[in-house]
N, C-alpha and C positions, 0 to 999 in steps of 0.2 A: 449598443454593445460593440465594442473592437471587434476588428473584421477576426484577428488570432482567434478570440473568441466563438465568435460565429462558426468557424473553422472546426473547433474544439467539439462544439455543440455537435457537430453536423458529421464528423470523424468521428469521434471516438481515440482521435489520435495525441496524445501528449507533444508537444516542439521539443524538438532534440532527443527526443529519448529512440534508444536503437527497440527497434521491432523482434521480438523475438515471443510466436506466437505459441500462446498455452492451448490444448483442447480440451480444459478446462475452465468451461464455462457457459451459460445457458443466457434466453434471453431473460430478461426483468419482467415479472407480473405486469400485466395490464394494466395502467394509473398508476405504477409505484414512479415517483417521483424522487428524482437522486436528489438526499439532503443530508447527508453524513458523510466526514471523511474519517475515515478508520487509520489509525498508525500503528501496524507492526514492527517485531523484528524478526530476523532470522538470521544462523548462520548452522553453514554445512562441512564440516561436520561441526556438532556445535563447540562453538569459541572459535573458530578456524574462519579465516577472511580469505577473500580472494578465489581462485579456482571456479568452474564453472558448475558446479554441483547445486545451486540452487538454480540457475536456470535448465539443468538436467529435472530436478524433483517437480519444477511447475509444468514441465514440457511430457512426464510422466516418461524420463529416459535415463531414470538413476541408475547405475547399477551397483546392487546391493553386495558385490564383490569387492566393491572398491573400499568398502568400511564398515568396519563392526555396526554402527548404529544405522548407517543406510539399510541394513537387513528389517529395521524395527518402522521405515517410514519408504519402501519402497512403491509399496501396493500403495499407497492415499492418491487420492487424485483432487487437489487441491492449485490455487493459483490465488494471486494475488493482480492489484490491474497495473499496478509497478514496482518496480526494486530501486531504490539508493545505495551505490553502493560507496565502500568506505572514501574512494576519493572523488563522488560525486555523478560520477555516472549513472545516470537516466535508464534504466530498461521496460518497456510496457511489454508486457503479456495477453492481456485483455482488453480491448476497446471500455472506451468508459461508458458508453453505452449499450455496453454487455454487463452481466451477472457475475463476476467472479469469486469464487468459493473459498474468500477467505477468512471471515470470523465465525462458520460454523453456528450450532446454537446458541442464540444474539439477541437480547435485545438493547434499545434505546430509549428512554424515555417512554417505557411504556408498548412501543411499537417489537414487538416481533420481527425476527430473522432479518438481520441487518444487510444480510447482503442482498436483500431484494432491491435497498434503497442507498445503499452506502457505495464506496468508492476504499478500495483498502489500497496504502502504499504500507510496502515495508522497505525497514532499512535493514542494514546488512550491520548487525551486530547484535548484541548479546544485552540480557537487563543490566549486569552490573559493572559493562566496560563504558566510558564516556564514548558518544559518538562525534562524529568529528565536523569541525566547522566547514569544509565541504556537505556533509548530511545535510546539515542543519542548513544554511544558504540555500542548497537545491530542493529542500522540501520547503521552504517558504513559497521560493519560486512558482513550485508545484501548485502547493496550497492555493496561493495566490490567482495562478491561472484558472484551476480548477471553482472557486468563488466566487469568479467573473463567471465564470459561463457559469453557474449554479448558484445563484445568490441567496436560495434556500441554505446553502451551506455557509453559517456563519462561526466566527472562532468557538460559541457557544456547541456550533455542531460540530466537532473535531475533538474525537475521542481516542482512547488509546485500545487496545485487543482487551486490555484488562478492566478495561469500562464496561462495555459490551458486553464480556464474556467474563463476568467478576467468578472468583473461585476456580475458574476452568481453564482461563489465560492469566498470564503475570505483565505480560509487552507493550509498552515498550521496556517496562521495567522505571526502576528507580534509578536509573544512568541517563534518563531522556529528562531532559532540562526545560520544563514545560515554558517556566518565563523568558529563558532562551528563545524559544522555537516562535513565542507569539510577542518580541519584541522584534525578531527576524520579521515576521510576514506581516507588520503591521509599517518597518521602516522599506518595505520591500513593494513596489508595483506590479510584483510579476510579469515583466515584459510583456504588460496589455497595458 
């Protein structure tokens, strides 16, 4: 295994991504082995890009004076273990081998509560705006890295919030460009 890898394993730390730590998040069950990669979106307020408000909501430092719908998502304490944002930028919140609470009641293929075993990124957009060929490049990237150190995670395990969580989540929506995304991380080495 590449030494980046090894690194990966061993940290919990994504390459380049800026650190910006959530206190949401717990360890992994005993034996739960990371084999899923989850792909949300988000945006705060939604359709609005940019500004720092979702790393306020994962950080549990919103303030629900700043916008009508911040008043309806202030209290959740929720996190994801990274964010893309629209021109590419890397944010980790949670070590990848921490728990982070982002796909909620989840299953996969039969297994229960996904985020015992999963790994969720989100991107910073909305279901039915296209996201941007920066996204899409840094989540290969990501992808990619993330598959090297976790070979249990193959393209077959790399789902969307509304796989996982059918009826309950929509994300990434019908704007996320599946054949896109896995002709990126298939032409992509991930810098391992």
């Amino acid at each position: 295994m590449p030494d980046d890898c090894l690194h990966l394993r061993s940290t919990g730390r994504l390459p380049g991504a800026r650190w910006c730590p959530s206190p949401n998040f717990g360890p992994r069950p005993d034996g739960a082995a990371i084999s899923l990669l989850v792909v949300h979106n988000i945006s705060l307020p939604p359709g609005q890009f940019g500004g720092n408000a979702i790393e306020q909501f994962f950080c549990n430092q919103l303030d629900p004076g700043e916008h009508p719908y911040f008043e309806t998502i202030a209290d959740l304490k929720v996190s994801a273990h990274a964010l893309i944002r629209r021109d590419g930028e890397l944010v980790q919140f949670v070590s990848l081998l921490e728990r982070a609470w982002h796909a909620g009641r989840s299953s996969f293929q039969g297994q229960q509560e996904c985020n015992d075993f999963s790994i969720g990124i989100e991107l910073e957009g909305t279901d039915e705006l296209p996201y941007t060929a920066a996204q899409y490049q840094r989540l290969a990237m990501v992808a990619r890295q993330i598959m090297t150190a976790w070979p249990a995670i193959t393209t077959e395990r790399i789902a969307g919030h509304c796989d996982v969580a059918p009826g309950r989540k929509t994300d990434p929506g019908p704007a996320f460009d599946w054949p896109r995304f896995l002709a990126d991380l298939s032409a992509t080495d991930g810098g391992v």
